[in-house]
C-alpha positions in Angstrom: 133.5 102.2 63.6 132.3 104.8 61.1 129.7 107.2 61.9 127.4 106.0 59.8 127.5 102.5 61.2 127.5 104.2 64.4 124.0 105.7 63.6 122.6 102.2 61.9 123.6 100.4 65.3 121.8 103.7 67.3 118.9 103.3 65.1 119.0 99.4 65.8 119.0 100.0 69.7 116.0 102.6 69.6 113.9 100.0 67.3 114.5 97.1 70.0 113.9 99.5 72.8 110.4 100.5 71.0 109.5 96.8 70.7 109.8 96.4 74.0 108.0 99.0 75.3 110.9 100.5 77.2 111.3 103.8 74.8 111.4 107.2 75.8 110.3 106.3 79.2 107.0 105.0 78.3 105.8 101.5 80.0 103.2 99.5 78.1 100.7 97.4 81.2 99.3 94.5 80.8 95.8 93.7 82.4 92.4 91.7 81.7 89.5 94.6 81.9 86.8 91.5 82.9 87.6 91.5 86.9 85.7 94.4 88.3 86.3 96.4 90.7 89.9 96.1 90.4 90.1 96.1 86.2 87.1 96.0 84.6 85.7 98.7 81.0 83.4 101.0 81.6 80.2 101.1 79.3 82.3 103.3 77.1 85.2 100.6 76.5 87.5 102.9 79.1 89.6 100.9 81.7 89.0 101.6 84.9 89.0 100.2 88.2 91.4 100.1 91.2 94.3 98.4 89.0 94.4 100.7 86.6 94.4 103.7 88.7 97.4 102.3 90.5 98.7 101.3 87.4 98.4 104.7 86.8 99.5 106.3 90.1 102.7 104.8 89.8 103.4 105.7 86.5 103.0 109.4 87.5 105.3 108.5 90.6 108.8 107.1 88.1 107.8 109.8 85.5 107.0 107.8 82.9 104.3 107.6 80.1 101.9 104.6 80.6 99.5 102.6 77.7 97.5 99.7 79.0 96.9 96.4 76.5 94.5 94.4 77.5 94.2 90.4 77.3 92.7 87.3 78.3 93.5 86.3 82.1 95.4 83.0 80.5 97.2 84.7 77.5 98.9 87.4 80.4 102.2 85.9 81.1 102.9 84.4 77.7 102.4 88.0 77.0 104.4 89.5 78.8 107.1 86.7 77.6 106.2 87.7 74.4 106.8 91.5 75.1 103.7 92.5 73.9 103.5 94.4 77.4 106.2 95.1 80.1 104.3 94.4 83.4 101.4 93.0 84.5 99.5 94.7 86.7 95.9 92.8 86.8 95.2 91.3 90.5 97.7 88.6 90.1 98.6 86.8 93.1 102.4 85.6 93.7 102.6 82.2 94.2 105.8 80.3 94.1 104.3 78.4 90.8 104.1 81.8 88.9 107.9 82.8 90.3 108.8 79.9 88.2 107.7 82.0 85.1 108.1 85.5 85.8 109.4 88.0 88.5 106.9 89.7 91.0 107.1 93.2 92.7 106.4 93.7 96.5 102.4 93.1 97.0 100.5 96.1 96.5 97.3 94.7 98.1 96.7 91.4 99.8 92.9 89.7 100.0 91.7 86.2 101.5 89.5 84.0 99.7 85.7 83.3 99.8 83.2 81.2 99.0 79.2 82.4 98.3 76.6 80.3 97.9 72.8 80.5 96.9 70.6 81.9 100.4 68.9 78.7 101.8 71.2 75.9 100.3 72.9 73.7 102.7 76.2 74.0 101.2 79.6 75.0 103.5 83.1 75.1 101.9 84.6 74.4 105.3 82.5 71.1 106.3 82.9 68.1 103.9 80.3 66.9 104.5 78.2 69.7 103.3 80.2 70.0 100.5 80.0 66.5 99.0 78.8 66.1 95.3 77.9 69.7 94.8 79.2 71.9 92.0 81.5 74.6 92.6 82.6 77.9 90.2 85.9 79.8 89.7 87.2 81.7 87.1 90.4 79.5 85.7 93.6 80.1 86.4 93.2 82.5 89.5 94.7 81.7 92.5 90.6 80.9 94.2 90.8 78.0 91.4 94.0 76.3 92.5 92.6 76.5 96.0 89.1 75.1 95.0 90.6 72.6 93.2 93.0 71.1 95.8 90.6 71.6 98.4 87.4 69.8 97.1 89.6 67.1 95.1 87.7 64.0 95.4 84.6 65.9 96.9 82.7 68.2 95.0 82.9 68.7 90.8 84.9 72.6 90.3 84.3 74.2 87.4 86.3 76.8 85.9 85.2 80.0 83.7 86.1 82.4 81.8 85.3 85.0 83.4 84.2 85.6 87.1 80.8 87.2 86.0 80.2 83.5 83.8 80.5 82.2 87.4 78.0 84.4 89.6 75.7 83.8 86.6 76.1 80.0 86.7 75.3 80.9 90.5 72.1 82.4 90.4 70.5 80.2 87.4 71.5 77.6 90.0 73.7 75.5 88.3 76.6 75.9 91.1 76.2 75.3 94.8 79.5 77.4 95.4 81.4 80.2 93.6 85.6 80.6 95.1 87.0 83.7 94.2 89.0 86.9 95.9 86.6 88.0 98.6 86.7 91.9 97.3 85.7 90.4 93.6 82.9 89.0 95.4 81.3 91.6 97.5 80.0 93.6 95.5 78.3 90.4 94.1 76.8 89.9 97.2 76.0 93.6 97.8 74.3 94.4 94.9 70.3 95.8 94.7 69.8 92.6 92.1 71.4 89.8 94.4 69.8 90.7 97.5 67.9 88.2 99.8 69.7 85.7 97.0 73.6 85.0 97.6 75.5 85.4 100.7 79.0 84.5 101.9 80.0 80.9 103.5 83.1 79.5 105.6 84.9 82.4 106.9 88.4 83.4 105.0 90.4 81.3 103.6 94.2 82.7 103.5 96.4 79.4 102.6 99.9 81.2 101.6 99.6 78.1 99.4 97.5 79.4 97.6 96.8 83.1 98.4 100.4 83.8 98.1 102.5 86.6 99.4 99.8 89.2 98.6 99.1 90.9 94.8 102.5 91.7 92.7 103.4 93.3 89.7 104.5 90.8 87.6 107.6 91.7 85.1 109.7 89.1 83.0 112.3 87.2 84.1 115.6 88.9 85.4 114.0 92.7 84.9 115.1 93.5 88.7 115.5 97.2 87.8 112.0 97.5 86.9 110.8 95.8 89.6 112.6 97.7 91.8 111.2 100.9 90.7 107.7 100.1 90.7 108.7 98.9 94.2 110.1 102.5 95.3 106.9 104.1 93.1 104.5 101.8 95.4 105.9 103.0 98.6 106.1 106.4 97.5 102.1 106.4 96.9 101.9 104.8 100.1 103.5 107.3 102.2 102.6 110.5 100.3 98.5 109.5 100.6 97.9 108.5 96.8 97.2 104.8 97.7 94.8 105.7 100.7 92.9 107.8 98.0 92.2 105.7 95.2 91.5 103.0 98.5 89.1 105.0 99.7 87.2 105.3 96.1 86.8 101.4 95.9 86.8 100.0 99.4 85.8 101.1 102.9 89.1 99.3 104.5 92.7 99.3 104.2 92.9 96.9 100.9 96.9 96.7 101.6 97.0 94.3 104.8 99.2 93.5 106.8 
């Protein structure tokens, strides 16, 4: 080989690197910026959010340079097939039907589901009866959807959104009986000035590893086990060293990891 083939084939492997997002240690994150308080844009079009400084946190912890692209909840893992990002780091449960498309880290939080409903309506997501022919909300393709939909199949109309804010809206102007969702997306729902005396939570947690999962994940493509692996070390090292307990503690007034 001659050296200037030698440098054309260099060149060739820095260009693919850069369109992956892999060069000069720098990691490009994929996540949604609608799903507050975990990723959500501030009124100044900033990320923020306990995903993002995680996201962040764990960058710092390999040493490498991190830029965040953000996209709809649906478009994520064709995304990250598409290698417009090289992880996904946006609340997304691991269930076995996303393992079918892409490879998960170790959870770096892990939530139950739960329902709200309107104060005074005589709706309960864990009686049937009470749950008959009314209307409930999720935002598609989160886990709370699967779950609504398998468990009030037959029973009560779902309807997914966009967005989980399209859904506490539908809520309040009373055109659902029920919203599903995380229950840490939901409580500040229920706890804010606005919504009080209004919405409350109904039915207790649901935590179905059917449909919860095995807790939150990274998500990364397909047969990238070295990744994974080092935003596996990078999560425990935030763990041990404090980090995760402090950017916790900002957002939530319990341990948001789990068991």
């Amino acid at each position: 080989m001659t050296k200037l083939t030698t440098l054309i084939a260099s060149a060739l492997i820095a260009l693919s690197l850069t369109a992956t997002g892999q060069a000069a240690d720098k990691l490009l994150l994929g996540t949604e910026g609608a799903y507050a308080p975990f990723n959500s844009k501030d009124k100044d079009g900033n990320l923020v959010g306990f995903d993002i400084e995680i996201g962040n946190a764990l960058c710092k912890a390999m040493e490498v340079e991190c830029e965040w692209v953000t996209s709809d909840w649906d478009g994520l893992i064709p995304a990250l097939d598409a290698k417009k990002f090289d992880a996904i780091i946006a609340s997304m449960s691991i269930t076995a039907e996303r393992k079918e498309k892409i490879d998960f880290t170790k959870k770096y939080y892990s939530t139950p589901i739960k329902c709200v409903r309107e104060v005074g309506k005589d709706v309960d997501p864990s009686d049937t009866e009470k749950t008959k022919g009314k209307a409930v909300g999720v935002q598609s393709g989160v886990v709370a959807d699967n779950f609504a939909r398998a468990k009030f199949k037959d029973i009560a109309e779902v309807t997914a959104y966009k967005t989980q804010e399209e859904a506490n809206l539908d809520l309040l102007s009373g055109r659902l009986d029920l919203v599903c969702a995380d229950s840490v997306v939901l409580a500040p729902f229920v706890k804010d000035e606005k919504n009080a005396g209004k919405v409350e939570f109904v039915g207790g947690d649901f935590t179905d590893v059917e449909f919860v999962g095995e807790g939150v994940g990274i998500g990364v493509r397909k047969g990238e086990t070295e990744l994974a692996e080092k935003f596996n070390q990078a999560i425990q090292k935030i763990r041990d060293d404090g980090t995760y307990a402090e950017i916790n503690k900002k957002y939530f007034d319990f341990d948001l990891y789990g068991n």
